[in-house]
C-alpha positions in Angstrom: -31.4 -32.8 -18.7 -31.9 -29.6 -19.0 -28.5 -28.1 -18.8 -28.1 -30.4 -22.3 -30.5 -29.0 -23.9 -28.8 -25.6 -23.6 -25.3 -26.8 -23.7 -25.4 -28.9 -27.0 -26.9 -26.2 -29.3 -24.3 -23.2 -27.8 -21.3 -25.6 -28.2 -23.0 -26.3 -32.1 -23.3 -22.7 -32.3 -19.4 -22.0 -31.0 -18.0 -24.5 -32.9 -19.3 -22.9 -36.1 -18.5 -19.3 -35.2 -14.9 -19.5 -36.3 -16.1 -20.2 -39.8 -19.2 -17.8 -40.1 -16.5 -14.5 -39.7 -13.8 -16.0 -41.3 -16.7 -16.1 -44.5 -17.8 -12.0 -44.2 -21.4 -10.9 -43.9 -23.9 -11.4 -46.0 -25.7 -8.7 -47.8 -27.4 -8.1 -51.2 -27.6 -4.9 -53.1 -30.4 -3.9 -55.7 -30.0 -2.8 -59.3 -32.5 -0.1 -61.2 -31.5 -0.4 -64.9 -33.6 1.9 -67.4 -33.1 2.5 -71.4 -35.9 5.3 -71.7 -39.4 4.2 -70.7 -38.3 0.3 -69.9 -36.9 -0.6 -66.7 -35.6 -3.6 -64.7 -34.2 -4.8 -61.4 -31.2 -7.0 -61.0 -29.7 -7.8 -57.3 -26.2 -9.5 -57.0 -24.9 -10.2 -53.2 -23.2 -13.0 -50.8 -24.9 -15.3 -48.3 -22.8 -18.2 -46.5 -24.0 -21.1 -48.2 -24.4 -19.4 -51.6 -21.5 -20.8 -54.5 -20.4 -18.9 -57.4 -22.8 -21.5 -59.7 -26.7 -20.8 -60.3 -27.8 -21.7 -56.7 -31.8 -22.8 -56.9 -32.1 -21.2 -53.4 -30.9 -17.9 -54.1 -30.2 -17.0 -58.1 -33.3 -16.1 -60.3 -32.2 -17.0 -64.0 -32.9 -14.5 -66.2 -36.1 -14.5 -68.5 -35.5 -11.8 -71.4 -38.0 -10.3 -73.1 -38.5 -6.7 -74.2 -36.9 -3.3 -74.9 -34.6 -3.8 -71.8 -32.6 -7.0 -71.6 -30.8 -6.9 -68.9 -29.0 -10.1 -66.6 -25.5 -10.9 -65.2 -24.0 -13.4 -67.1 -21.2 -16.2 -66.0 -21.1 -19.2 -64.2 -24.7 -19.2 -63.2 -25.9 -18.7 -66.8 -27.7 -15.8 -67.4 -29.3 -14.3 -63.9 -31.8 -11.5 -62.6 -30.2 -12.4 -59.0 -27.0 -13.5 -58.6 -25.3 -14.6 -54.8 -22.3 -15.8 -54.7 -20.6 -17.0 -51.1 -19.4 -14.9 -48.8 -15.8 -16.1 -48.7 -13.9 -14.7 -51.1 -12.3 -11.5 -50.8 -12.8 -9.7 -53.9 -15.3 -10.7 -56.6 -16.9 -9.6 -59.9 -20.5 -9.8 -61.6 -20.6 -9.1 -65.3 -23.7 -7.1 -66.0 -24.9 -7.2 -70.0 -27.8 -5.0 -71.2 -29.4 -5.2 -74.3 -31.6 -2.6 -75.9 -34.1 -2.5 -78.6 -32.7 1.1 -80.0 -29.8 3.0 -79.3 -30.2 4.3 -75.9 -28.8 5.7 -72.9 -28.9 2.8 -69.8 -29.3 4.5 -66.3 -28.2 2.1 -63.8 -28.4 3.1 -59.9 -28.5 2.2 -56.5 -28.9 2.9 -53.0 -26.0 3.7 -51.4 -27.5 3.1 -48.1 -28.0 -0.3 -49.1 -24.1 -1.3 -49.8 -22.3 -3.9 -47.5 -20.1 -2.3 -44.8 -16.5 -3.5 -45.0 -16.4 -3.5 -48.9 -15.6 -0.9 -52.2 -17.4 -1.4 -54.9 -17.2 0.0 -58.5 -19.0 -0.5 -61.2 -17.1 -0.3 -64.5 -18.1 0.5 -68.2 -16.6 -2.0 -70.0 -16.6 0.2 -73.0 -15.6 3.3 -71.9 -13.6 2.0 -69.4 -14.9 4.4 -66.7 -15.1 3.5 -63.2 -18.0 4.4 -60.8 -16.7 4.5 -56.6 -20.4 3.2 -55.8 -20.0 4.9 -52.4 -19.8 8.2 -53.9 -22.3 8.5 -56.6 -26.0 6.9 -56.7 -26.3 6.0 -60.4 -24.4 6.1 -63.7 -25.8 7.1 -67.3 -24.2 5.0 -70.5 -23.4 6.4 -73.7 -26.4 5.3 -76.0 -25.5 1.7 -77.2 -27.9 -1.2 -78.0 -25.5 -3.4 -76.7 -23.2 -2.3 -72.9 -21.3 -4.6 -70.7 -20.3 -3.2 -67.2 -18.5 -4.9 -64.1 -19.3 -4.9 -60.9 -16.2 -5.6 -58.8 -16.6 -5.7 -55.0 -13.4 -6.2 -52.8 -13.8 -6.8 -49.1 -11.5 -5.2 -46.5 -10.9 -8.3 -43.9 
């Protein structure tokens, strides 16, 4: 009886293996936005069971208020946390900030903290700059009240 009761849940375990590292690894990375003294968080990232719609389990929607307004936006609505699976290979966030006056948005991150395996950039939509987030910490916006940036992560395997 014994010998079942370590038998079944390896063989379980096994049998989903295949499909856990054909999906990647999960991981989540952290967002500090600022537009002068306001300031926010946002976090985007993969889990397995995550979808590319506003999971309950995972995604925070968005609740705007303030100087700082910033959320991704897409096909979760409009998010503080968005995950998304870990399946596919490349994949994008759109990030929107809004500001009560013209100002400069910092946005930065820990490098430390990005997923192994991947590149990610972040890019001003406006400018059309493009930020290796491996090799710097944090980008500075030209002063806008309104700035949309992608983040565009593309997995290696």
């Amino acid at each position: 009886m014994k010998t079942w009761q370590t038998i079944i849940p390896t063989l379980a375990m096994l049998l989903c293996l295949p499909a856990l590292v054909q999906a990647g690894a999960e991981w989540e990375v952290n967002l500090a936005i600022s537009a002068g003294a306001a300031n926010s968080r946002l976090t985007f990232g993969a889990k397995f069971d995550a979808t590319g719609q506003q999971d309950g389990r995972y995604d925070v929607p968005a609740m705007l208020s303030g100087d700082l307004q910033a959320r991704f936006v897409g096909g979760g609505g409009s998010l503080w946390r968005d995950i998304r699976g870990t399946g596919p290979k490349f994949e994008e966030w759109l990030l929107v900030v809004d500001t009560a006056n013209e100002t400069a948005v910092t946005i930065s991150w820990d490098q430390a903290g990005l997923p192994a395996g991947c590149w990610l950039e972040l890019i001003d939509q406006a400018q059309g700059e493009k930020i290796a987030m491996a090799k710097d910490s944090a980008y500075i916006a030209l002063p806008a009240t309104h700035s949309e940036f992608l983040v565009r992560v593309k997995r290696d395997s």
